[in-house]
C-alpha positions in Angstrom: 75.2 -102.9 31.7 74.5 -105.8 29.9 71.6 -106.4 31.3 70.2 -102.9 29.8 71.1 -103.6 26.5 69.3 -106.9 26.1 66.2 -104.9 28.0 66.8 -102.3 24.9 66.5 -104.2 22.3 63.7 -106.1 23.7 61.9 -103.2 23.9 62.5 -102.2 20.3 61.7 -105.7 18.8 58.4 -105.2 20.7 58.2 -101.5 18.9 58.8 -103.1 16.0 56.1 -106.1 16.0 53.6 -103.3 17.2 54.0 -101.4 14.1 54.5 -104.4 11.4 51.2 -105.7 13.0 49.3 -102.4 12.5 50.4 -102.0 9.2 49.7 -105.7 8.2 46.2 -105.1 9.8 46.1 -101.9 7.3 47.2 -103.5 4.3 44.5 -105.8 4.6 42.2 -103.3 5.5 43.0 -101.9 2.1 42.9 -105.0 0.2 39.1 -105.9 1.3 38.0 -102.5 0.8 39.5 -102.8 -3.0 37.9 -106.0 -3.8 34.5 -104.1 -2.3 35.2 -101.2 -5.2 35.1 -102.8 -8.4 35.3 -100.7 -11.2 31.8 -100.3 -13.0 31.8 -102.6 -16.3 32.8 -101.1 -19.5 30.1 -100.7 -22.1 30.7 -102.1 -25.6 29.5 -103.0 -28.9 29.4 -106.4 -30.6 29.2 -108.1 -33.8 29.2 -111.9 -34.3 31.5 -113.4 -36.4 29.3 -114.9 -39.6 30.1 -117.2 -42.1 30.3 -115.7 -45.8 30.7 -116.1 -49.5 33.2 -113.5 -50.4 34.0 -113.1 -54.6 37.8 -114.1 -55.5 39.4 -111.4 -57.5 42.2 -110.6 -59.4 44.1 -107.2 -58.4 46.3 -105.3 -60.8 46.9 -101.3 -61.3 45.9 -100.0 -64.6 45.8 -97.2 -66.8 42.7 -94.9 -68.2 42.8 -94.4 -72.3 39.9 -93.3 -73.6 37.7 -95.2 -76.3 38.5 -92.3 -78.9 41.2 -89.7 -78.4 42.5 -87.9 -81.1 44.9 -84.8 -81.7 42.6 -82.5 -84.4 45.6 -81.3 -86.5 45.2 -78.9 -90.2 45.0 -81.0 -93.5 46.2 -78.6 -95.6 48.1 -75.4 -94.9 45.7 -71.6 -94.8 45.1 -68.9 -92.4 42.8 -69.3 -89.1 39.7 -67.1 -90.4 37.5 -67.7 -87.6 37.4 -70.3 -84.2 34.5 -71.7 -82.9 35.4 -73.6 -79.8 36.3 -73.2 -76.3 39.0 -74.5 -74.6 38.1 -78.0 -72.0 34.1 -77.6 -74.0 32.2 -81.1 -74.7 31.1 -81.4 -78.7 29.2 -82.9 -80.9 30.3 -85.2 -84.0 30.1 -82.6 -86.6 30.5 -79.5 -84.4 32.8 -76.4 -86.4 36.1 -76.1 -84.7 37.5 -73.7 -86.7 37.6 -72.1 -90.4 40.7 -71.9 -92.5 40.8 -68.9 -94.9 38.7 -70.3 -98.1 38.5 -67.2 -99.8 40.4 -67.9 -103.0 38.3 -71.7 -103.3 35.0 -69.9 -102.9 36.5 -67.6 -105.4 36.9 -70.5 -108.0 34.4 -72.1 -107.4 31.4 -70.5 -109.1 33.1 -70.5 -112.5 34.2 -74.1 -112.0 30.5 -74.9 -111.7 29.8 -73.0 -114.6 32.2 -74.7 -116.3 30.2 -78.2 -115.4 27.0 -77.1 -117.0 28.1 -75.9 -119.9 30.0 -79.5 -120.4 26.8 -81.0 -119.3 24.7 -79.0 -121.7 27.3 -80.2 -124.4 27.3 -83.5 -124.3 23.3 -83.7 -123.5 23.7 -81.9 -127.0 25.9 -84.3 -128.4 24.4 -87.3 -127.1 21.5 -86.5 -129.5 23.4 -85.3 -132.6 25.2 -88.8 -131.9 22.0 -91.0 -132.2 21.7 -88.9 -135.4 24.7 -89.5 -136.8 25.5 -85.9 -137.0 28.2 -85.9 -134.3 31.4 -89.0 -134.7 32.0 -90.7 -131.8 35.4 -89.2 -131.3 33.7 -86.1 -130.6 30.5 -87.0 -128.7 33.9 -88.8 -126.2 35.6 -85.5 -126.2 32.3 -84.0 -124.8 32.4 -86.9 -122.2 35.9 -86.3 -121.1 35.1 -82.7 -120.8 32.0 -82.6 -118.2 33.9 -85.7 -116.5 36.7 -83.2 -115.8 34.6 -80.3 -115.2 33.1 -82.2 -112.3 36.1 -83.5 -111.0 37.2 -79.8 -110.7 34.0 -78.6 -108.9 34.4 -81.8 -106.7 38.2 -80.7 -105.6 37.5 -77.2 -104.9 34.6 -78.4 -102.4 36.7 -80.7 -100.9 39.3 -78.6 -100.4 36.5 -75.8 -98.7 35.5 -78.9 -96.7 39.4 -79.6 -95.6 39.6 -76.4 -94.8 36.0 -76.5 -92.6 37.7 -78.8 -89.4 34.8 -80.2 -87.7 34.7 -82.5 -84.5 35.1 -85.9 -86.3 32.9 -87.5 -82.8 31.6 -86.3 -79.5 34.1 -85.7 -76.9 35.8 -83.1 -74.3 38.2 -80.6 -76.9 41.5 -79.6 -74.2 43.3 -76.4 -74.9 43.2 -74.7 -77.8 46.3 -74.7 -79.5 45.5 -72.0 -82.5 45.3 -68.0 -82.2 43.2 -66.6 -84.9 45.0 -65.3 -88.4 47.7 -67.9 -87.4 49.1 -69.7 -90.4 48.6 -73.3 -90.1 51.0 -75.5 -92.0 49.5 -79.5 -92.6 49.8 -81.3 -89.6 49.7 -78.2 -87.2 47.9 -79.5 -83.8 45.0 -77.6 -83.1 43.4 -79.3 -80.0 43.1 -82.6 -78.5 39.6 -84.4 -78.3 38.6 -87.2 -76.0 35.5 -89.0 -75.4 35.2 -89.8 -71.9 32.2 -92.4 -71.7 33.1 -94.9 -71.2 37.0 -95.4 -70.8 38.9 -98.4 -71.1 41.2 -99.6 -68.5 44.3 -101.2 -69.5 46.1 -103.7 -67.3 48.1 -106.6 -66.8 48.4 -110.2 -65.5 51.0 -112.7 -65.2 50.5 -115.6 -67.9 49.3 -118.3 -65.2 46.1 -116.3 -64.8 45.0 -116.4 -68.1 43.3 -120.0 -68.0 40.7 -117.9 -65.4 40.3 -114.8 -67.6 37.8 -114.1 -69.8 35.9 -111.3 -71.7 33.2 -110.4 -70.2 34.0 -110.9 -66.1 32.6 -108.0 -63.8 35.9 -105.1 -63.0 36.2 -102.9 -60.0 38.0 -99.6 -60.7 38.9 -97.4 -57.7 41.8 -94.6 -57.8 43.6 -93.0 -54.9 43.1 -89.4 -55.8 39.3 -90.4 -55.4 38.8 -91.6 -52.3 35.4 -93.5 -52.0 34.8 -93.6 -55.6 34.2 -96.6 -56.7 33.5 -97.6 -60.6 32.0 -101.3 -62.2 32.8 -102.4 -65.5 33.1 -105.7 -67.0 36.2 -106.9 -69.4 35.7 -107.0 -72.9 39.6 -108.0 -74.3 41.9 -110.4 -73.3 45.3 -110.2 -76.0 46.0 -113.4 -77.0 49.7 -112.3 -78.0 51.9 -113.0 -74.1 54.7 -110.5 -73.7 58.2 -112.5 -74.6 60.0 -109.7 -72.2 57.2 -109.9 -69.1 55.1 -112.9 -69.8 52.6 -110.8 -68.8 48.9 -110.7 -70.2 47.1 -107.1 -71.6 44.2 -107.1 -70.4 41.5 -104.6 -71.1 38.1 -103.1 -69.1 35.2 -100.9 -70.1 34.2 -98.8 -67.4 30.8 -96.2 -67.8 32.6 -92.6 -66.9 29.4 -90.6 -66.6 30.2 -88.0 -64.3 34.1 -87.4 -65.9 35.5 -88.1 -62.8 38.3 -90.5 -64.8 40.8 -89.2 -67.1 42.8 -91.2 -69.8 46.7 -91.2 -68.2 45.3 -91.8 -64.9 46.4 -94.6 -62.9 44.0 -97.2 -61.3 43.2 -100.0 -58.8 41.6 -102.7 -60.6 39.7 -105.8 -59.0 38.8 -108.4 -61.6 35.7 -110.5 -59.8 36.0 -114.4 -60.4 33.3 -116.8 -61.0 34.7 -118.8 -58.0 33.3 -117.5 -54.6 35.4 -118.7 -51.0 34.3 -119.0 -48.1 34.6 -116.8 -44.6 34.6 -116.2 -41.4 34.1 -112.6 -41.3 34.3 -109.7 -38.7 34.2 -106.0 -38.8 38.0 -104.8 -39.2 37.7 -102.7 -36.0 37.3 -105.2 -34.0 40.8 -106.2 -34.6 43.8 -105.0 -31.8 46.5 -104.9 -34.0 49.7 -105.1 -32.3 53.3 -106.2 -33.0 53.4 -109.5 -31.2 50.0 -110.3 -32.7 46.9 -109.2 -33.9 43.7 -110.3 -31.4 40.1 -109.4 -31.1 37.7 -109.7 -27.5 35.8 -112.5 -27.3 32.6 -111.7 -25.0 31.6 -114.7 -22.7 29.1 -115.2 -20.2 30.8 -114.5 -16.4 31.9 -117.7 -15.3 31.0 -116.7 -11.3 27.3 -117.2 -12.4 26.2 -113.2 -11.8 24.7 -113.2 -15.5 27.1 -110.4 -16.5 29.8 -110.5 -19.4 33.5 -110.7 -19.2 36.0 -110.2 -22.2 38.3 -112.9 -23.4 41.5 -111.9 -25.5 41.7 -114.5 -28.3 44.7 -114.6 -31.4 43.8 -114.7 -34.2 45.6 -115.1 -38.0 43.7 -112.9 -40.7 42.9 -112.8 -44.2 41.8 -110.6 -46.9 39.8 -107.2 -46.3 36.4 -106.6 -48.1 35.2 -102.6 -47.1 34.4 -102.7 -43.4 35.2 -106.8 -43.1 38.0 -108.8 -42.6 38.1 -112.5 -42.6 39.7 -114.8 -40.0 41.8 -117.5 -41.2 42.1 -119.0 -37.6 41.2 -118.8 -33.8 37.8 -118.2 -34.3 34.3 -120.0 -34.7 31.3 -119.2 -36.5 28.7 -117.5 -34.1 31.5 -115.9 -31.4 30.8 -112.5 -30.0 33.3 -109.9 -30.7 33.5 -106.4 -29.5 33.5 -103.8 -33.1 34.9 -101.4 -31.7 37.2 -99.3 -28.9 39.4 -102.5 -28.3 42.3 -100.3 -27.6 41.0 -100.0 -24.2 40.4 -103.1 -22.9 41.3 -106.0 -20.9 41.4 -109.6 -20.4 38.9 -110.6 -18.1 37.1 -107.0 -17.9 33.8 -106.9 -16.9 31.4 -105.2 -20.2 27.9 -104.1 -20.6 26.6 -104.7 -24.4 24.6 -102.1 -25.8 24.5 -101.9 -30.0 22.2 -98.8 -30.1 25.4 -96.7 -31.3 27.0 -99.5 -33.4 27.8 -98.0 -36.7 27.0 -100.5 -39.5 29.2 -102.2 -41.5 29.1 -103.3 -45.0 30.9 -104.8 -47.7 31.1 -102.2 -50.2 30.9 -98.8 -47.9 30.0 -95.6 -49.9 30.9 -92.1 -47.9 28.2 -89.4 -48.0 31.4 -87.2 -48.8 31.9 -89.2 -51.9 
């Protein structure tokens, strides 16, 4: 009995090491033919990291105001008699806005100029009867007094007409009329704000240890976030010399060209003031970066090591810097002249086997303009 057992398990130990041998011999079948199948290489593009002059700047946000902006209001109370604007129109210095009712003035003033020539026609009189003798002084005064008043009269009823003529006092963009014609204005009534929108100032702020590097006439950078790809130069042309006791902050105001009206005063702004002082980096394209939680990388491309004369990828750290449009600069882990892969890092490896080909690499710049823009 004993005997059969032992011949049993004998028998299945040899079952056994039948089958663990065929699989090991399978497994290893396997493993060769995988090593035979390497994946094809992955094709990439590349940039090399460069050494550049980048320009320091300051950053702030700021506000639009524009260079003239005015609320047209009445001078002196009348009736609307006629409107001769457009609501959100561009004018001319000079241009008729509206008319008040002048009626009565036009009214008086034909008799007041009568008035001044007769007066005039006096004392021309008297002037000569005076060299004469004929005339005393006290009179030929009189006649003085007279035309002097007479002209003064004619002179208010013409500015009063004029008052009463509201004209665009400079070129601009009017906003919505506030008047309805035969409405009675009282003085002060607003009729309709007028800004000029070329150029615009910019109006922004610093903290007071910047103001040893500030200076009128530095270049500005305007961009705004409901304006995507817009980008505006203008240079600085006041620095207050009065610090905020509250803030100790600086105003500081720009002059930016606003040809196309794109800007509006009340908007808000990004503002980049450029500094005389350039520094100097080590820059990449910013998709070349694999930005991840645990640290951002980029893939170095190296010559294969086994000697075939194809490329393999190295994952290298990297500590960055400041952005500059497509660019980023690398503080650390990086050397002037390294070959970086630009772009489709997400899927990649260390170690992977690439192919370079820079046909489709899109180009890169430093101050990137949109065709959408």
């Amino acid at each position: 009995m004993k005997k059969r057992i032992l011949l049993a398990l004998l028998g299945l130990a040899i079952v056994i090491g039948a089958l663990a041998a065929v699989k090991a011999l399978q497994i290893r079948a396997m493993v060769a033919e995988g090593k035979k199948n390497v994946p094809p290489p992955e094709t990439v593009t590349t940039a090399v990291a460069t050494a550049e002059s980048w320009e320091t700047s300051l950053t702030a946000v700021g506000s639009l105001t524009a260079v003239q902006g005015v609320t047209v209001a009445a001078e002196l109370s009348g009736k609307v008699a006629e409107i001769a604007f457009e609501s959100g129109t561009k004018v001319k210095r000079g241009d008729l806005l509206i008319r008040q009712d002048t009626s009565v003035e036009e009214a008086q003033l034909p008799g007041a100029q009568a008035q001044a020539i007769l007066t005039q026609t006096i004392l021309s009189r008297d002037a000569k009867m005076l060299a004469e003798q004929i005339v005393s002084q006290v009179d030929y005064d009189t006649s003085v007094a007279n035309h002097e008043q007479a002209t003064a009269l004619v002179d208010q009823i013409r500015a009063t007409i004029a008052k009463k003529t509201i004209r665009a006092p400079f070129g601009g963009r009017l906003g919505i009329r506030q008047v309805n014609l035969g409405q009675l204005l009282r003085e002060g009534d607003p009729i309709v704000t007028l800004q000029s929108l070329d150029p615009v100032y910019v109006d922004f702020t610093f903290p007071q240890q910047e103001m040893a590097r500030l200076r009128p006439g530095l270049p500005v950078r305007v961009t705004c976030d409901c304006l995507p790809g817009l980008v505006i130069d203008g240079r600085m042309t006041a620095v207050t010399p009065l610090v905020d006791s509250d803030t100790r902050n600086i105003q500081v105001q720009a002059t930016v060209g606003n040809r196309e009206e794109k800007l509006r005063p009340g908007m808000f702004v990004n503002v980049a003031v450029g500094l005389p002082v350039r520094q100097k980096v080590l820059a990449i394209p910013a998709t070349a970066v694999f930005y991840a939680p645990y640290g951002n990388s980029v893939f170095v491309v190296d010559d294969d090591k086994e000697g075939g004369g194809g490329k393999t990828l190295r994952q290298q750290f990297v500590r960055l810097g400041k952005k500059r449009g497509d660019f980023v600069a690398v503080t650390d882990g990086l050397k002037e002249g390294d070959t970086v892969v630009s772009t489709g890092v997400f899927k990649l490896r260390n170690g992977q086997a690439v192919v370079v080909d820079n046909t489709l690499a899109p180009p890169f710049r430093e101050n990137p303009r949109p065709k959408n823009s």
